[in-house]
Each structure stands twice: as structure tokens, then as C-alpha cells.
C-alpha positions, -999 to +999 in steps of 0.1 A: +000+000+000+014+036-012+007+063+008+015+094-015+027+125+003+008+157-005+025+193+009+002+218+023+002+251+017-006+277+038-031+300+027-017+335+025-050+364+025-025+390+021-012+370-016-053+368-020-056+402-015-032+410-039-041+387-063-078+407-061-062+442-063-041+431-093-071+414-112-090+446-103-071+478-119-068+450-150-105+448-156-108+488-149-080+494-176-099+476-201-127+496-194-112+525-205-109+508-238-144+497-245-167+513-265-205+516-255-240+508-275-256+534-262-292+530-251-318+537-279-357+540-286-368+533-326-401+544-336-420+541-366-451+558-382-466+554-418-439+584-432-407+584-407-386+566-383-377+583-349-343+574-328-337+591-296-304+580-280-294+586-242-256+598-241-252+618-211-224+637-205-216+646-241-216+680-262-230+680-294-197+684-307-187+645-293-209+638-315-207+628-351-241+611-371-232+589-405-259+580-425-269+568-457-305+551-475-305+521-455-284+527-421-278+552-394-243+550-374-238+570-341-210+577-326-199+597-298-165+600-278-151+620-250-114+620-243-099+618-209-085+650-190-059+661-212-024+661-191+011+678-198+048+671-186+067+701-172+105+705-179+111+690-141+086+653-153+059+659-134+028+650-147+001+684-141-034+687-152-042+712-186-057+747-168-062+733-133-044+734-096-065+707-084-038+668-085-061+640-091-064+617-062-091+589-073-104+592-109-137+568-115-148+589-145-133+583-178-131+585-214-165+572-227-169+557-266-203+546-275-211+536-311-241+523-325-252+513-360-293+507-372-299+490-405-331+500-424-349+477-445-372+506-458-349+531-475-346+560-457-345+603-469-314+616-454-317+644-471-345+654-451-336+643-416-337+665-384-316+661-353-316+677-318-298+673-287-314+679-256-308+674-218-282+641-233-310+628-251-302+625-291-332+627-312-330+621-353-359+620-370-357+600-409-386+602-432-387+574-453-385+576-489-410+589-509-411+558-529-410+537-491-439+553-474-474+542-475-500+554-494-538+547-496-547+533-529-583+541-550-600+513-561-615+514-595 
């Protein structure tokens, strides 16, 4: 009969602890990375389609709109504070005295694509930004909307 030595180990919380902490700031600087659907609404009537899109925190200006007959992309960025290195290497904040001591907000990329499978008049399209809420409204082609037809 064999009788197979195992070695314990002794558990260390303080390697566990690290082990968290380490895992931890990974995930968060991957986060930074990422890039957001943002949340949307889609409506439809007999003539147009309505999208209003939540991005909080952002200018109009973070925001750029490509479109075409059949999709709608959204996409909206906002870069991080903007920091410069004096001639002695120290790292200050652009315009500000105040030293960052905890950051938890960041840069923020959403992007967002719709497909249309009724063809859509950019042309004639009409966008607001209100209170972070991104309203676009697309008629639909003349040729795509719906018409009443006379019977003879």
C-alpha cells in the first residue's frame, strides 16, 4: 500500500488580496478601452422613423451622425483630461491646480449602427440634442412610405 505525500500550503490572505487588487485595476484598464452601445428608442409611423439616444455627459460636438439610404451609425467620444509634462517630469493637469487623487470617471466611446430595411431620406432628416438625449428623426423615402390606394 502507497501512501502518497501531499505538501500543504498555507493560505496567505494577504497574496489573496493582492491577487484581487491586481485582477481589479486589469479589468478597470480595459474599461477604458471599451466602446459603448448606447441606449436607444426606434419608432415608426406610416412616413418616418424616430431614434432618440441617451448619451449623457456629451456636447454635441462629441458627437458625429453617419448616414446613408438604408443605415444610421452614431458615434460619440469624449477624451480623458488632457495632461502635460513640465520640464522638471511631473505630470500636471491642462488649466487646473487641483492633483487627481481617485479618478472613476473616464473616457467614454459609444457607437451604435441601425440598418433599415425601408430606404430611408437623409436628405430630409432633423436632429436635436437635448438634456443628453439625441433625437434624429428619418422620413422614409417617398417611394418607401405608405400610401392609400383608390380602387377602380
Amino acid at each position: 500500500m502507497k501512501i502518497m505525500a501531499q505538501k500543504m500550503k498555507l493560505w496567505n490572505p494577504f497574496m489573496e488580496l493582492a491577487r484581487f487588487e491586481n485582477d481589479l485595476h486589469q479589468s478597470f484598464r480595459s474599461v477604458r478601452d471599451r466602446v459603448y452601445a448606447p441606449l436607444l428608442d426606434l419608432e415608426e409611423s406610416d412616413n418616418a422613423f424616430k431614434v432618440s439616444v441617451n448619451l449623457p455627459g456629451f456636447n454635441k460636438d462629441d458627437i458625429k451622425l453617419d448616414a446613408s439610404f438604408d443605415f444610421l451609425e452614431i458615434t460619440a467620444s469624449k477624451e480623458e483630461v488632457k495632461t502635460e509634462t513640465d520640464s522638471e517630469s511631473e505630470v500636471k493637469e491642462v488649466e487646473s491646480e487641483w492633483k487627481p487623487v481617485h479618478i472613476e470617471r473616464m473616457a467614454k466611446k459609444y457607437h451604435r449602427k441601425i440598418t433599415f430595411k425601408i430606404p430611408i431620406d437623409v436628405e430630409k432628416a432633423k436632429t436635436s440634442f437635448e438634456s443628453g438625449v439625441l433625437t434624429i428623426d428619418l422620413p422614409k423615402s417617398p417611394e418607401a412610405q405608405k400610401r392609400q390606394l383608390t380602387i377602380n
